[in-house]
C-alpha positions as CSV (number, residue, x, y, z in Angstrom):
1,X,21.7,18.9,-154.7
2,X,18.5,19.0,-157.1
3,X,18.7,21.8,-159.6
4,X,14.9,21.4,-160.8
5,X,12.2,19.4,-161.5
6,X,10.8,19.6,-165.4
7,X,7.5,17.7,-167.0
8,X,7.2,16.7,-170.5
9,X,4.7,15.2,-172.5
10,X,5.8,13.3,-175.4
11,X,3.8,11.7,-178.8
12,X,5.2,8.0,-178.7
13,X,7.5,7.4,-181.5
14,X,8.6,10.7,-181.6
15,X,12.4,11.8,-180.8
16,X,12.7,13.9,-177.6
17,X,15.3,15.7,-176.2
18,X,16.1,16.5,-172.5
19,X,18.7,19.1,-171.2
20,X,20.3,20.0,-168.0
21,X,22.3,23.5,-167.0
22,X,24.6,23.8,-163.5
23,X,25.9,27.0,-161.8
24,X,29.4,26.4,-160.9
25,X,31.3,28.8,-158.6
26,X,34.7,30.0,-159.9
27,X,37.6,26.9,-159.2
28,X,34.8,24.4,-159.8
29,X,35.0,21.2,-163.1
30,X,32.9,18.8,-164.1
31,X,34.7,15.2,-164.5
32,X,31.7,13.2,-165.5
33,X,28.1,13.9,-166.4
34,X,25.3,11.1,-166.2
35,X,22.0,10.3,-167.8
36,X,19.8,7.7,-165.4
37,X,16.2,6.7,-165.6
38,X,14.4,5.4,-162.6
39,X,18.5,4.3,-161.7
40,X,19.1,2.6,-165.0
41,X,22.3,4.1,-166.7
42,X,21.4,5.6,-170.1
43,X,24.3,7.2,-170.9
44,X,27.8,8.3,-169.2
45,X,30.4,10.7,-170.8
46,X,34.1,12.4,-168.9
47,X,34.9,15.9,-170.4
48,X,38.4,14.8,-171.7
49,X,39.8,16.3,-174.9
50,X,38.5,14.9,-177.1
51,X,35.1,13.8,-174.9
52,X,34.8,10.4,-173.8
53,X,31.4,8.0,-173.6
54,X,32.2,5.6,-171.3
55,X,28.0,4.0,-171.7
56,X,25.7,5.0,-173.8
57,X,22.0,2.9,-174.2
58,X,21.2,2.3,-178.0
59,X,18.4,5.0,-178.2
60,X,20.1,7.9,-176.5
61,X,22.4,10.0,-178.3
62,X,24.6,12.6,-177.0
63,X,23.2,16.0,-178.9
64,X,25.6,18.6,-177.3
65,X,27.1,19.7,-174.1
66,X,29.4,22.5,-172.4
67,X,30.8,22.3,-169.2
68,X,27.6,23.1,-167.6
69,X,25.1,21.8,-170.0
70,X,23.8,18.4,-171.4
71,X,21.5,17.6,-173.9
72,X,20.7,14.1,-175.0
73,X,18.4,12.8,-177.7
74,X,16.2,10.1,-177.4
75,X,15.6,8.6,-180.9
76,X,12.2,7.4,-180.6
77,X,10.1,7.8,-177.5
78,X,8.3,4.0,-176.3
79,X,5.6,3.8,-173.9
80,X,8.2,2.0,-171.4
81,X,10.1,5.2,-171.7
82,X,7.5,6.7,-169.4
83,X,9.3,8.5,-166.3
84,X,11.3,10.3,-164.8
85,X,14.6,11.1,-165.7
86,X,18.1,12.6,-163.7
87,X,20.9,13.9,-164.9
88,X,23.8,14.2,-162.9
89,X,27.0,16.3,-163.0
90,X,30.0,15.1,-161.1
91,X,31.3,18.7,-159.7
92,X,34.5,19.1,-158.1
93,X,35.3,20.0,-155.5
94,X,31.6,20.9,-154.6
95,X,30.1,17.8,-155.0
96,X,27.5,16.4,-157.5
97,X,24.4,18.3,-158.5
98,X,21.1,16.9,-160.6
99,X,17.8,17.9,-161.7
100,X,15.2,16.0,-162.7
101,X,12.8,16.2,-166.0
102,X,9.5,13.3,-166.0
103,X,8.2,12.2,-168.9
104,X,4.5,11.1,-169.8
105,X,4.4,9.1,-173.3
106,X,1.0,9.8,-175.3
107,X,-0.3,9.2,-178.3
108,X,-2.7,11.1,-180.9
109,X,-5.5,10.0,-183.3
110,X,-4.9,10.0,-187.1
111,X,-6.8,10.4,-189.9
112,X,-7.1,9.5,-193.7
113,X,-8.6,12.9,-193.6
114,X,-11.6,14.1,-195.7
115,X,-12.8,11.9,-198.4
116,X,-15.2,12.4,-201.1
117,X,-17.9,9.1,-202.6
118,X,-20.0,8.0,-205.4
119,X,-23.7,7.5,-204.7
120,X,-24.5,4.1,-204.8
121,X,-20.7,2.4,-204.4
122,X,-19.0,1.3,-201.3
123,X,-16.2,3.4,-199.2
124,X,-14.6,3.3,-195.7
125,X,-13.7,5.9,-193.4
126,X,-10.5,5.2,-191.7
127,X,-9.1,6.1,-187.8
128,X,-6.3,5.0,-185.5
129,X,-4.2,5.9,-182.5
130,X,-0.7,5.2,-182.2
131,X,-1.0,3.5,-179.0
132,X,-3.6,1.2,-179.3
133,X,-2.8,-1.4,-176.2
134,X,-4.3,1.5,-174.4
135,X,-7.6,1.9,-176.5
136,X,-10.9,0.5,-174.4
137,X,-13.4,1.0,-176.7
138,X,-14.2,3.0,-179.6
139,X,-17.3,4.9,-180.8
140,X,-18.0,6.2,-184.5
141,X,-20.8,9.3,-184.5
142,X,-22.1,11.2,-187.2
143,X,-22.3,15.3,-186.5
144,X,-25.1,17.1,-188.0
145,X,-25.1,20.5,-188.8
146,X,-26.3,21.8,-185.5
147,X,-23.5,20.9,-183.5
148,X,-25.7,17.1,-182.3
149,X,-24.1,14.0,-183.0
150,X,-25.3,10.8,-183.1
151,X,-23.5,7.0,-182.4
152,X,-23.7,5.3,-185.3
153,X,-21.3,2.1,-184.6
154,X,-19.4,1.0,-181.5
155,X,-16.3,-1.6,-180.1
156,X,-15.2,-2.9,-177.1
157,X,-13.8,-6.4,-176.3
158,X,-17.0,-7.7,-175.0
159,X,-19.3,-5.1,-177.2
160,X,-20.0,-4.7,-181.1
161,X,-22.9,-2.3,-182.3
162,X,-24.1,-1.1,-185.1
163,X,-27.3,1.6,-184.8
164,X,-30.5,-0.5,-186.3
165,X,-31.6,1.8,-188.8
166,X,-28.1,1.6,-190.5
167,X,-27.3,-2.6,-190.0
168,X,-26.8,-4.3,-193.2
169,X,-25.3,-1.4,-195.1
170,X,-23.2,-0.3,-192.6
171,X,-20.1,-2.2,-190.9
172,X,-17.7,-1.6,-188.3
173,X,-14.6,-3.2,-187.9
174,X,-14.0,-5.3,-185.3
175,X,-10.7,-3.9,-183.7
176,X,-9.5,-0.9,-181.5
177,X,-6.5,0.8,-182.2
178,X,-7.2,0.8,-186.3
179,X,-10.7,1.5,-186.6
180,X,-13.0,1.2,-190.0
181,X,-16.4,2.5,-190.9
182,X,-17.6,0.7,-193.8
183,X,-20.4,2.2,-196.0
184,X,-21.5,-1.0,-198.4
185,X,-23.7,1.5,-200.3
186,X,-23.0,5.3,-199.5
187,X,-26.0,7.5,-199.9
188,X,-27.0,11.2,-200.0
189,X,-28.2,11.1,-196.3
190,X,-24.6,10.0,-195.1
191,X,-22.9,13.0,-196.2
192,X,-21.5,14.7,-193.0
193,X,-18.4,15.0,-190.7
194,X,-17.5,11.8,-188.3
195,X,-15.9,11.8,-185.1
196,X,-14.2,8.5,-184.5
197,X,-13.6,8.7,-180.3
198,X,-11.3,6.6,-178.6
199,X,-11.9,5.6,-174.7
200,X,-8.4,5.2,-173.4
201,X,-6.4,4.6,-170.1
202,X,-4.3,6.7,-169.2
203,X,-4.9,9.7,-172.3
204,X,-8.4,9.8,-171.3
205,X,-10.9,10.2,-174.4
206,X,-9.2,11.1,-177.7
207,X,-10.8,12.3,-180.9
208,X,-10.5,13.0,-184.7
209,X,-12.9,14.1,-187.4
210,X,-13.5,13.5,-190.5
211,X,-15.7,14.7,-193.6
212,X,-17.4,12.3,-196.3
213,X,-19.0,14.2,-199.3
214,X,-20.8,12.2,-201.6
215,X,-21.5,13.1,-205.4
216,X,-24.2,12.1,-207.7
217,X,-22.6,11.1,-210.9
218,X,-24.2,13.3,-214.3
219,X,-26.8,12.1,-216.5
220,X,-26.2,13.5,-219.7
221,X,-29.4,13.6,-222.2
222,X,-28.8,16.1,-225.4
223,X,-31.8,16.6,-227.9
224,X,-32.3,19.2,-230.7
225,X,-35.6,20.6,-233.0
226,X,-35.5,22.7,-236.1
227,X,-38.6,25.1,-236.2
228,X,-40.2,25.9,-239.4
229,X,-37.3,29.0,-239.8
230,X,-34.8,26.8,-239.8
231,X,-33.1,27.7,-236.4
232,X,-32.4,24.4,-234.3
233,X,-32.8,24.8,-230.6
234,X,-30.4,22.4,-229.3
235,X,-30.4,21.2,-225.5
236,X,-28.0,19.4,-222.9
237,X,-29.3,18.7,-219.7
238,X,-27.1,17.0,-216.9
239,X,-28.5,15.6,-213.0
240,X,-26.1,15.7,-211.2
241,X,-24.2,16.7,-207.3
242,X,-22.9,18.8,-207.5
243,X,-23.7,20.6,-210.4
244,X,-22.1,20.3,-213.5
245,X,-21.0,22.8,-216.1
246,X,-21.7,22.3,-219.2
247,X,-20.1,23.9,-222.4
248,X,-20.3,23.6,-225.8
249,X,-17.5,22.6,-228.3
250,X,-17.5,23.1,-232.6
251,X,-15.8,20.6,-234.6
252,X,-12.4,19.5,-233.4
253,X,-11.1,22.6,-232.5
254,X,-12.4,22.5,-228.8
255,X,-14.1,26.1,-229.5
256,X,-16.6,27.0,-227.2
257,X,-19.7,28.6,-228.4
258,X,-21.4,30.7,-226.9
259,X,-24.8,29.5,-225.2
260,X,-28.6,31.3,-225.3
261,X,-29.7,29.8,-221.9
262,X,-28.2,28.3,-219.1
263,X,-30.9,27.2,-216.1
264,X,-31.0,25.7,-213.0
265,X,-32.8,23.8,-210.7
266,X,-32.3,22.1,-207.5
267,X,-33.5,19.8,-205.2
268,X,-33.0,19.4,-201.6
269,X,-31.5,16.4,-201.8
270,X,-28.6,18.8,-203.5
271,X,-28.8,17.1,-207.3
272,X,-29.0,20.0,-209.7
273,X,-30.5,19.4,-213.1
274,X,-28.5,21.9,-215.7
275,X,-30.0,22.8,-218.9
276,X,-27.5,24.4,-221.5
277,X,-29.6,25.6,-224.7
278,X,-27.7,26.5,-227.6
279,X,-29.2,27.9,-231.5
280,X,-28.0,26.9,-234.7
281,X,-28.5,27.2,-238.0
282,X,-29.5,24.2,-240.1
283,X,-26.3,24.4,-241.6
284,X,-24.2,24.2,-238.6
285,X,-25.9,21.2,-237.4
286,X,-25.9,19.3,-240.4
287,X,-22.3,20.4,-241.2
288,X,-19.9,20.1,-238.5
289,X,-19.6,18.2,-235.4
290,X,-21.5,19.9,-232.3
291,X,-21.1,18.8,-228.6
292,X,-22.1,18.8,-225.9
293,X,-19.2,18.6,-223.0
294,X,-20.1,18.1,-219.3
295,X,-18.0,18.9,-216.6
296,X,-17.9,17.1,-213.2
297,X,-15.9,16.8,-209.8
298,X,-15.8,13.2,-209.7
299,X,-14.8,12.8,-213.3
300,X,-11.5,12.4,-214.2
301,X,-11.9,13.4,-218.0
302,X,-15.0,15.6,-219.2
303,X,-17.9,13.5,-220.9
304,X,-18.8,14.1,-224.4
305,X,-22.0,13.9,-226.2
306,X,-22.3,14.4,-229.8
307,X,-25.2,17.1,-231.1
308,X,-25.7,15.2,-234.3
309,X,-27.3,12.5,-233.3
310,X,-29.5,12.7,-230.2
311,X,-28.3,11.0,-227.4
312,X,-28.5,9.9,-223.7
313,X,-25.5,9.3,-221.3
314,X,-25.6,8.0,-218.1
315,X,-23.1,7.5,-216.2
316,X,-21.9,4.4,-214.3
317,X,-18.4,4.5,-211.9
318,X,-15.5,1.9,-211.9
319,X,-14.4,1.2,-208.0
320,X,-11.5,3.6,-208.4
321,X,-14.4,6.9,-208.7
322,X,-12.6,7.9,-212.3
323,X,-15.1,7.5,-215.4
324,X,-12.9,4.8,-217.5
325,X,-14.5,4.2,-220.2
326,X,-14.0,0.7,-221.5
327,X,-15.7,-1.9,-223.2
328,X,-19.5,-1.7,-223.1
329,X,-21.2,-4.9,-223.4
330,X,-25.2,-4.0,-224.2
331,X,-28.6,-5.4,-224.4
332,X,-29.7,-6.3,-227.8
333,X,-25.7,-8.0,-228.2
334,X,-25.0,-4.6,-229.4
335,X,-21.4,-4.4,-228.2
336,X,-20.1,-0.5,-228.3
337,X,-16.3,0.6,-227.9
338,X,-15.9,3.5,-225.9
339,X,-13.0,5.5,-225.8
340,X,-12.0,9.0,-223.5
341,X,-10.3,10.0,-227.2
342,X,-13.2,9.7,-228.7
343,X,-16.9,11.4,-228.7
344,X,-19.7,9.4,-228.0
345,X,-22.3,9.6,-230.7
346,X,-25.8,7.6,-230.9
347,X,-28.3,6.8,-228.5
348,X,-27.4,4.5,-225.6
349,X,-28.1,4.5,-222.0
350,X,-25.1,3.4,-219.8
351,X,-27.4,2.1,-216.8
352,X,-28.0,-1.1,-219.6
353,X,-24.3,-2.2,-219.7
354,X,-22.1,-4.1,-218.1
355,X,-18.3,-2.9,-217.5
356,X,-15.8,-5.3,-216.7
357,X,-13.6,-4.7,-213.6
């Protein structure tokens, strides 16, 4: 007699459990309960004292049972473990009863999840699906902010494109469970989310999305005049996106001082240019140490420009998006040593060096 028939869909390499429940009428045991798929023997067990397994496959394990339940584990669903399965309870004296629970095996798309670039360097967005013997092709398509989306790359076995207006700085990786979009040089226009959409048989078409932000790193200029008074007007700009903040900092206490102006202005491009003016006295300047301190997203550690001399920052980013500053070798054989422990001071423009990596 079949109790019931059950369906259950599974994520492969997942555990699952199955369970089974009899109605027995007063008088009536169990002797033996049995697990089969399609008439394979997965596990057998007699309810002795103490229990007995008389076969038991290597990925089922018994989880509990009662004399008219059964619930087995199975450690880590495979695609062959598609199907359906029976358990069976050896009654006595009414005879054996069973139900049935079948089993569909799928799979799910993951994700490095959202990840943030540098203008100018190279980064890869990242997709794959667990069961990728069943992956047909895959498509890579950009969303804009109306809901469209575009195909910008796309991979079968006999099929590799990449959209025109993107070929030679744009890649695709040539394989279809583990996917890779590869920007050589990411810009401001590729900012948006991604959809990376697998073509499978049996799932059907699976999907998962993914944001790339890209930043602008800050350009730091500082520069200072002293009127006929004898007030200096002192300013820090910064171009940067996002925007930067920008604060002020006296000698080496790390004090912030208090700012006369703070103005903004945007592009639609999204790179804010930040001006931070700041008056002193003609004793201030020529007294203590005054800086300027820019704060940024994609900075690890803030930059620091000293007041006292004017100066120009730019700023160039090792692969790993952190601002090391290193060894600076410069036009003009003027070698400068930079340190994150220590302020830079002078006039030099960053975009002129050359950092080891």
């Amino acid at each position: 007699m079949v109790l019931r028939t059950c369906r259950k869909r599974r994520e492969a390499f997942q555990p699952l459990q199955l369970g089974c429940n009899v109605t027995m009428a007063t008088g009536d045991s169990v002797h033996q309960v049995r697990w089969l798929r399609k008439n394979k023997l997965l596990l057998a067990y007699q309810l002795n004292v103490p229990i007995h397994i008389s076969h038991q496959e290597p990925n089922v394990k018994l989880a509990s049972w009662q004399k008219n339940s059964s619930y087995i584990t199975i450690t880590k669903v495979r695609p062959e473990d598609e199907g359906c399965y029976r358990c069976i309870f050896d009654v006595f004296p009414t005879g054996s009863q069973e139900g049935v629970t079948c089993v569909s095996v799928t799979a799910r798309v993951h994700l490095d999840g959202n990840k943030v670039a540098v203008s100018g360097r190279p980064t890869t967005l990242s997709c794959w699906y667990s069961l990728p013997e069943r992956v047909l092709q895959v498509l890579w398509r950009k969303m804009a902010e109306q809901g469209s989306s575009t195909t910008v790359a796309s991979y079968s076995k006999d099929h590799y494109n990449v959209e025109e207006t993107l070929q030679g700085r744009l890649s695709l990786s040539k394989s279809l469970g583990d996917t890779q979009l590869v920007f050589q040089k990411v810009t401001i226009e590729d900012e948006a989310c991604y959809t990376c959409e697998f073509h499978t048989f049996p799932d059907g078409t699976r999907r998962g999305t993914t944001c790339l932000s890209v930043y602008v790193l800050p350009e730091v200029k500082v520069t200072h005049a002293t009127s006929s008074s004898g007030v200096t007007e002192a300013n820090c700009t910064t171009r940067s996106r996002p925007a930067a903040e920008i604060t002020w900092n006296i000698g080496g206490n790390n004090q912030s001082l208090n700012t006369s102006l703070v103005s903004f202005y945007s592009k639609g491009d999204g790179i804010t240019t930040v001006t931070s003016t700041l008056l002193l006295s003609s004793g201030q300047l020529t007294e203590r140490s005054i800086q300027c301190v820019v704060h940024h997203k994609g900075l690890e550690n803030p930059l620091s420009v000293s007041l006292n001399t004017p100066g120009e920052l730019s700023t160039d980013l090792v692969p790993n998006m952190l601002l090391m500053l290193s060894t600076c070798f410069c036009l003009g054989n003027i070698v400068v040593l930079l340190s994150k422990h220590t302020p830079f001071s002078g006039s030099i423009d960053l975009r002129k060096c050359i950092f080891p990596l």
